[in-house]
C-alpha positions as CSV (number, residue, x, y, z in Angstrom):
1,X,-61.2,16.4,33.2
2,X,-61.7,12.8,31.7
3,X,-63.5,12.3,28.1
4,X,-63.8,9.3,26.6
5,X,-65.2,8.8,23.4
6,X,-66.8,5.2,23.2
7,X,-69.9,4.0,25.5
8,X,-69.3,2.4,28.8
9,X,-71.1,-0.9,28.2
10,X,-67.4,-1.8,27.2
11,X,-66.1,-4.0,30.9
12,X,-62.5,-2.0,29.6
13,X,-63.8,1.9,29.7
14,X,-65.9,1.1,32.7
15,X,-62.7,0.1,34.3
16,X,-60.7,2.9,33.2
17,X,-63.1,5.3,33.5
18,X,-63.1,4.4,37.8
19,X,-59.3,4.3,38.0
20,X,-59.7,7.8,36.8
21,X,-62.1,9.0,39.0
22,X,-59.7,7.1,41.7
23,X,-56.9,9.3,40.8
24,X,-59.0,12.2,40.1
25,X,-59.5,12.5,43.7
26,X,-57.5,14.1,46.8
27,X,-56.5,11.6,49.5
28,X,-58.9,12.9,52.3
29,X,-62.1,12.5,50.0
30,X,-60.8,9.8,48.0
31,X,-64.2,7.6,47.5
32,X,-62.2,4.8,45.4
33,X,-59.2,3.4,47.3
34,X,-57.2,1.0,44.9
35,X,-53.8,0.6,44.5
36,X,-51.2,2.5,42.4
37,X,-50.1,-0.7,41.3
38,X,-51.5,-2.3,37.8
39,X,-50.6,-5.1,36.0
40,X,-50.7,-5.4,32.0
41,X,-50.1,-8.5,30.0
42,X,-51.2,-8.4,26.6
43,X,-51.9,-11.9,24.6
44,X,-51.3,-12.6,21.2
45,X,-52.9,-16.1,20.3
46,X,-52.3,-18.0,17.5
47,X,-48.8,-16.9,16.0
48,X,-48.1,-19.0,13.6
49,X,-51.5,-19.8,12.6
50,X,-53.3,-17.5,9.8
51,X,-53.5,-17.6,6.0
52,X,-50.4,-16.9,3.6
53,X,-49.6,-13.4,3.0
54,X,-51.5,-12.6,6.7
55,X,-48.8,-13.8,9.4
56,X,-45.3,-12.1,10.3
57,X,-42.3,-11.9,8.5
58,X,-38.9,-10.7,10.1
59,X,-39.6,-7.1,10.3
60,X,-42.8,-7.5,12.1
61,X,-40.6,-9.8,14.8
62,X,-38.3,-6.7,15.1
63,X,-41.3,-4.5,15.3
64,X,-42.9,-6.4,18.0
65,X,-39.6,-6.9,20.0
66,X,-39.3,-2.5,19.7
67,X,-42.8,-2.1,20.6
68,X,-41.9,-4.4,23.8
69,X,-38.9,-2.5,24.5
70,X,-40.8,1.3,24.3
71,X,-43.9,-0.8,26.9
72,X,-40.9,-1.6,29.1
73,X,-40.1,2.1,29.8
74,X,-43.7,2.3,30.9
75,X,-44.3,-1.0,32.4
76,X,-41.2,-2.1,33.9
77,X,-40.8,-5.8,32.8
78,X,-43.6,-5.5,30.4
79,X,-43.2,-9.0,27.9
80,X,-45.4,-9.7,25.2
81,X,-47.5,-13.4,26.0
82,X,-47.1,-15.7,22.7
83,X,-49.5,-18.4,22.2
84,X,-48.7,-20.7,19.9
85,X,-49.4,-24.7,18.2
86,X,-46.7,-26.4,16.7
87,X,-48.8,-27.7,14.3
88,X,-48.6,-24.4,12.0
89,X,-45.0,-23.9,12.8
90,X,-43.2,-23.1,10.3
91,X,-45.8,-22.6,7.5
92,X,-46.9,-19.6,5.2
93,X,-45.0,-18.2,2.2
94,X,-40.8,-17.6,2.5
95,X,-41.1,-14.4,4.2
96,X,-43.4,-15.8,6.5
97,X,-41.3,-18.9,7.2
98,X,-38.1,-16.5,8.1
99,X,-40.9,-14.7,10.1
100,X,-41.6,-17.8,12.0
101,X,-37.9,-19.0,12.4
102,X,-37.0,-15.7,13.7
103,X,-39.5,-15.9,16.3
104,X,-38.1,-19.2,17.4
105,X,-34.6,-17.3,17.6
106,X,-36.0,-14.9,19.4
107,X,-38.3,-16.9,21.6
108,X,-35.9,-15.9,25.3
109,X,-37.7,-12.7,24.9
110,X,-41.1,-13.4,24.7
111,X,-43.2,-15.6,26.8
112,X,-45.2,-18.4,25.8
113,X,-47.9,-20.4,26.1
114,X,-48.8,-23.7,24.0
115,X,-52.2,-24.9,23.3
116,X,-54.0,-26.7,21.0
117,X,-57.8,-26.1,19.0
């Protein structure tokens, strides 16, 4: 059985919901032929841009490198994708300045991509 619980005008549960009929069903009479393959990247723009008192301080960089580490058992070689402009960096109260620097410490296990507004 597959329930879901929000409408499917969403593009995401219309997706899901066919991979689950796809896996839902036997071989022979298998309708839906993808993959077992899937690929997840998840995004997180803007990281050092936000108001004071909003953006990450050191435990929230630990947090996010443990939530990547639990994603890895799941999705082998799962890496969080940081987006950032160097413009903000570092900025925010002290917390969130050690925040930022800690990210740069840390930044061999993330990736990253650089943009501009």
């Amino acid at each position: 059985k597959v329930f879901f619980g929000l409408p499917l005008d969403f593009w995401l549960s219309k997706l899901l919901l066919l991979d689950a009929i796809s896996q839902l069903c036997s071989q022979e009479r298998q309708v839906l032929r993808f993959g077992s393959k899937r690929w997840v990247m998840v995004d997180i723009d803007d990281i050092f841009l936000g108001p004071t008192g909003t953006k990450m301080n050191r435990s929230d960089v630990d947090a996010l490198l443990e939530a990547q580490a639990r994603l890895r058992q799941y999705v082998p070689g799962f890496t969080f994708n940081l987006g950032y402009c160097g413009k903000f960096y570092p900025s925010g109260g002290a917390r969130e300045v050690e925040g930022n620097e800690e990210l740069v410490r840390q930044a061999g296990h993330f990736w990253w991509f650089g943009h501009t507004y």
